[in-house]
MILUM-243417 format. One record per residue (C-alpha): x, z, y. Coordinates in steps of 0.1 Angstrom, whole numbers, padded with zeros to 4 digits, always signed. Layout:
XZY
...
END
This chain:
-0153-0202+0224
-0120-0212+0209
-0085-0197+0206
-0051-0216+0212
-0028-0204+0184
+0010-0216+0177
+0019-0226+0143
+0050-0223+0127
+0070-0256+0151
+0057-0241+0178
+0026-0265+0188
-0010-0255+0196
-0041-0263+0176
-0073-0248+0189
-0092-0225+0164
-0128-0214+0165
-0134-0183+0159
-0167-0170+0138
-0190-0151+0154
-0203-0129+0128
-0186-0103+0102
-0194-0094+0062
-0218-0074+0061
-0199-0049+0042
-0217-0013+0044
-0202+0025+0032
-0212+0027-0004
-0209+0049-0030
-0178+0052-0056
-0165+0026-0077
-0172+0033-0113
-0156+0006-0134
-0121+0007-0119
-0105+0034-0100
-0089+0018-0063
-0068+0037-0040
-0059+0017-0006
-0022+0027+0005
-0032+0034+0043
-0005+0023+0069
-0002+0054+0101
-0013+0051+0135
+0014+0053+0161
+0013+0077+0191
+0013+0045+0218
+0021+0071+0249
+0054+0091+0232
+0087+0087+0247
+0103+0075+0218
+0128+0051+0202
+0131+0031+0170
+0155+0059+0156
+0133+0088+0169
+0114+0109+0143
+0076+0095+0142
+0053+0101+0163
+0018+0098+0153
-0015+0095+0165
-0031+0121+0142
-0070+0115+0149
-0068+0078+0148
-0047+0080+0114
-0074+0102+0098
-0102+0085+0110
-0088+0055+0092
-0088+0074+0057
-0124+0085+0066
-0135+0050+0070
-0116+0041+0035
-0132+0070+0015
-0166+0060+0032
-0164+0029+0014
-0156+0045-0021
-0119+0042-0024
-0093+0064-0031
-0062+0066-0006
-0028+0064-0018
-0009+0088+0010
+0026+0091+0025
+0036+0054+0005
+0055+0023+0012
+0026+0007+0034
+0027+0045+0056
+0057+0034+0065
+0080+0057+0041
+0118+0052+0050
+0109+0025+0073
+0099+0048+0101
+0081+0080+0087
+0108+0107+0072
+0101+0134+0051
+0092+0158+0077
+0067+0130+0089
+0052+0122+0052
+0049+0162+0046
+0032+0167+0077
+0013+0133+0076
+0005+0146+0031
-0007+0178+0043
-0038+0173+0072
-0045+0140+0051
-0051+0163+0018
-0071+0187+0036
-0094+0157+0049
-0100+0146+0016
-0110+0181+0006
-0133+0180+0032
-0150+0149+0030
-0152+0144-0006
-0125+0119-0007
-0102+0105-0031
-0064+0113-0027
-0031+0106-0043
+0006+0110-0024
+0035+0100-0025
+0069+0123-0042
+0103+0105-0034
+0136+0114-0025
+0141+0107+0014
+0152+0136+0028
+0184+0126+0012
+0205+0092+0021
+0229+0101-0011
+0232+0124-0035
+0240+0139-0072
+0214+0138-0098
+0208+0177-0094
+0204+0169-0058
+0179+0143-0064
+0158+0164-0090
+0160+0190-0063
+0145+0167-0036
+0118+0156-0060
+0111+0192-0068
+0104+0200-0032
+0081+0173-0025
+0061+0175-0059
+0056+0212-0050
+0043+0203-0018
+0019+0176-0029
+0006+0195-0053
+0003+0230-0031
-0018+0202-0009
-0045+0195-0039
-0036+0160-0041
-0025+0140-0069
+0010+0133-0069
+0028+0097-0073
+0062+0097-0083
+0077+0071-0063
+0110+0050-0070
+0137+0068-0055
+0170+0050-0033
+0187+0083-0037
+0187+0081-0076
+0192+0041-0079
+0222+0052-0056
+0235+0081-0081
+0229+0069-0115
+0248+0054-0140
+0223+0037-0163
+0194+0039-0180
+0198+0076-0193
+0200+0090-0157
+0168+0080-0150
+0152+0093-0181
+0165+0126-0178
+0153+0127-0141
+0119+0120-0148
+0113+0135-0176
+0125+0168-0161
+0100+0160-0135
+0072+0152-0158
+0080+0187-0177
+0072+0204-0146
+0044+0186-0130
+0014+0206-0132
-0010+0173-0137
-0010+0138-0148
+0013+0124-0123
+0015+0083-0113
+0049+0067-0121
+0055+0041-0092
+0082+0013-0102
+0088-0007-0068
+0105-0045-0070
+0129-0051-0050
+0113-0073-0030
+0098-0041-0010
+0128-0022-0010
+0165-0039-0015
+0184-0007-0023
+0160-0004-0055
+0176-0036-0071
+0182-0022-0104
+0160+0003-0110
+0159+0016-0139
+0193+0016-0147
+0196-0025-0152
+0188-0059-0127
+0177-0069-0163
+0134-0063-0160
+0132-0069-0197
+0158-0038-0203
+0144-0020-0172
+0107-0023-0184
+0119-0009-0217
+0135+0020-0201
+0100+0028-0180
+0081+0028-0210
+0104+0049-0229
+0098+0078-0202
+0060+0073-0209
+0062+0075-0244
+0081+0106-0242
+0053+0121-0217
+0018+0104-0226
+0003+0137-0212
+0014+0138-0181
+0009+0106-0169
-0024+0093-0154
-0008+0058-0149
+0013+0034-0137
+0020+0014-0105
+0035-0016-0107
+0047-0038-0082
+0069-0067-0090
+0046-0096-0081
+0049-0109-0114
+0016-0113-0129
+0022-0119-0167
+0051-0090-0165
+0028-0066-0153
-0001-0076-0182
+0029-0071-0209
+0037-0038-0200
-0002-0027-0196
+0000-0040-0232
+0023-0016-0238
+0010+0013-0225
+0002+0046-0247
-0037+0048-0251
-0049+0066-0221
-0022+0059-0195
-0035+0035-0167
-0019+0010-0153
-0025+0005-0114
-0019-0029-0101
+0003-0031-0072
+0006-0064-0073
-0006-0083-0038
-0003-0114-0048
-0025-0118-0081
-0047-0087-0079
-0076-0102-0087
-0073-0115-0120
-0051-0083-0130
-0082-0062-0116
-0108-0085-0137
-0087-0082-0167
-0089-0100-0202
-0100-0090-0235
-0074-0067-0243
-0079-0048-0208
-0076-0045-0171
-0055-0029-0143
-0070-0005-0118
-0058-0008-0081
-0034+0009-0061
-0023-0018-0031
-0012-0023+0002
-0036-0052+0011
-0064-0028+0004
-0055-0014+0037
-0068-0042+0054
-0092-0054+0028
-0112-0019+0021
-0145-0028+0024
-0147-0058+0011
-0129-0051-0019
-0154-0020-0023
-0180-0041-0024
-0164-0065-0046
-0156-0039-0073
-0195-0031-0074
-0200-0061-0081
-0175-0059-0111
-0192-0030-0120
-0223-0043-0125
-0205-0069-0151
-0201-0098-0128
-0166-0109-0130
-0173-0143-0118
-0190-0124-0092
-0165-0099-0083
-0137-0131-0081
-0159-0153-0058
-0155-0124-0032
-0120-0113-0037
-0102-0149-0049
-0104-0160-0012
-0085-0134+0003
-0055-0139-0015
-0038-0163+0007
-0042-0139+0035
-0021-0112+0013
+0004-0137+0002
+0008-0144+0040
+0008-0105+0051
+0034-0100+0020
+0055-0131+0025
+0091-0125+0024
+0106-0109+0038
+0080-0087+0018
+0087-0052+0032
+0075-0061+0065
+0038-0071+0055
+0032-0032+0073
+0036-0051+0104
+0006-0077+0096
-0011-0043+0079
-0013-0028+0110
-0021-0058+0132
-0051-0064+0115
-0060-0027+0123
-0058-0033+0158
-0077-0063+0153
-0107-0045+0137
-0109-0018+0162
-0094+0008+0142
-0069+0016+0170
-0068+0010+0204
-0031-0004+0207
-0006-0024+0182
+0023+0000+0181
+0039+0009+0151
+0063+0041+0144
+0098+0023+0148
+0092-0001+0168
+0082-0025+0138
+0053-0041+0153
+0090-0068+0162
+0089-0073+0130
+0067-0105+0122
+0064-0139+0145
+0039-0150+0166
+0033-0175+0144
+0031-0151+0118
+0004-0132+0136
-0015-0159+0146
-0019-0170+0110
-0030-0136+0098
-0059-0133+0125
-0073-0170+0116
-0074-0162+0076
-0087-0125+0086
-0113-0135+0112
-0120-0166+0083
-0130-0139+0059
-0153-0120+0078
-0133-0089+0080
-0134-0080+0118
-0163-0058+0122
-0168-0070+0156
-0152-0108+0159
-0155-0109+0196
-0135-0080+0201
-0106-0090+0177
-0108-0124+0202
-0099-0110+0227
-0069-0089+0213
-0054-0117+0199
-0057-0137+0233
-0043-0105+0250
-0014-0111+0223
-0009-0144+0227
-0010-0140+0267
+0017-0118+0270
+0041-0141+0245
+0033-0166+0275
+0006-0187+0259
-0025-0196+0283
-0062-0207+0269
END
């Protein structure tokens, strides 16, 4: 059987599709390197809604889908970017969305960080900001879960320079209860963060961050960076007080971050691992046997896949996160909250299911066949 699938000028080439997945079985948890997969939601296909209405979800499909992460030893990073966080899902959403996926972790066993930001405000003063952090921290943390401080619009918005932002956070800090994540977000995933940090300057920005560690080793776990910049992140990792983690979020050159050099490694807290969750499980216990060469034959290949997902403009890889869901039978439908499932090309998609299916990741290849020929059928292109 083959599949007729436009590229980018519009012409067909026929692709033939495998017929057999990875074998890539639930395992236990990774022990050399702590990985958390930012899981994307599941839409509610059958609400009467519209791209500005509040989310609706599809609860038990959105759950299962951390289930089937946490069966393969990862961690979940909850209510982030890739969940759709100001793209979609509001704060009413992410609380709701924070509090019955905490209470599944608790019950399975699982792993679970969540996301603390700032959007139940559009604008605001600093005292309004801290007070929107406050809320949410106290919530994550009522939950059980660990929290992740996430980069903020409403306080790139309100403040003046550098010693804005280290007054924020470390109030914040001072009153978190644990070790907290500190999640710096590029611009690339986010526009109105341009500047973060109090400077467009990353040398002066990174030096700002770190100063906020320095002044609160103890109540931060680690770091999440995500700038796509490879040797950046590996500098600041550098520079990291001795037990503070850094957490690649880097989806274009995770694997050599993850493998790390003589002077250390990254753990992983990434987008791609939505799609990618078992087979970068299994890669890791490879790693963790001591096989780094190993542990890069399984995971270098799939890095043209996330470059493509993540292409610019990067914010929208959730649309080719969540394709590739519906692909692997993880949900029935390819609807997103917001209508962004609009937001990628055919081309776009068609490219994403011939590196995926390439890769072994469908757990059932035929099925993911016919999806995309469903897709590509109602675009108006016959097989």
């Amino acid at each position: 059987m083959t599949v007729r699938l436009p590229d980018a000028s519009g012409a067909l080439r026929t692709y033939e599709p495998r017929t057999e997945p990875l074998a890539l079985a639930p395992g236990a948890p990774l022990a050399s390197r702590t990985v958390f997969s930012a899981a994307h939601v599941v839409a509610d296909p059958f609400a009467d809604v519209s791209p500005d209405s509040a989310a609706a979800v599809d609860w038990d499909a959105t759950l299962a889908f951390r289930r089937h992460l946490w069966s393969h030893g990862l961690g979940v990073a909850e209510a982030m970017d890739t969940a759709q966080r100001g793209m979609g899902l509001d704060w009413a959403g992410a609380a709701e969305l924070i509090r019955r996926s905490a209470a599944e972790a608790e019950a399975v066993g699982g792993r679970i960080a969540c996301g603390v930001g700032t959007d139940q405000l559009t604008a605001g003063t600093l005292a309004e900001v801290r007070s929107a952090y406050e809320e949410q921290l106290a919530l994550v943390e009522a939950s059980g879960a660990q929290a992740i401080l996430m980069a903020s619009r409403a306080l790139a918005a309100a403040a003046r320079g550098p010693e804005d932002y280290v007054e924020v956070y470390g109030h914040l800090l001072r009153q978190a209860s644990e070790p907290v994540v500190l999640h710096w977000l590029g611009p690339m995933f986010d526009p109105a963060l341009e500047g973060y940090w109090g400077s467009a300057d990353l040398d002066a920005a990174t030096d700002t961050f770190l100063e906020v560690i320095a002044a609160h080793p103890d109540k931060v776990d680690g770091i999440k960076v995500s700038l796509l910049e490879a040797q950046r992140e590996i500098d600041i990792r550098r520079r990291l007080p001795q037990g503070v983690r850094c957490y690649t979020g880097d989806d274009f050159n995770y694997p050599e971050l993850i493998a790390g050099d003589e002077q250390g490694f990254s753990h992983a807290l990434l987008g791609i691992f939505d799609p990618l969750g078992p087979l970068a499980a299994e890669a890791v216990r490879v790693l963790d046997t001591g096989d780094t060469a190993g542990f890069r034959a399984l995971l270098d290949p799939t890095v043209e896949l996330s470059r493509h997902l993540f292409q610019a403009p990067t914010r929208f890889y959730k649309t080719g996160v969540v394709f590739l869901a519906w692909l692997a039978g993880h949900q029935s439908h390819f609807t997103m909250v917001g209508g962004l499932q609009s937001a990628r090309s055919l081309p776009h998609f068609a490219r994403a299911y011939e590196l995926a299916d390439g890769l072994g990741l469908f757990p059932d290849p035929k099925l993911a066949e016919e999806r995309m020929k469903n897709l590509l059928a109602l675009y108006g292109v016959t097989q």
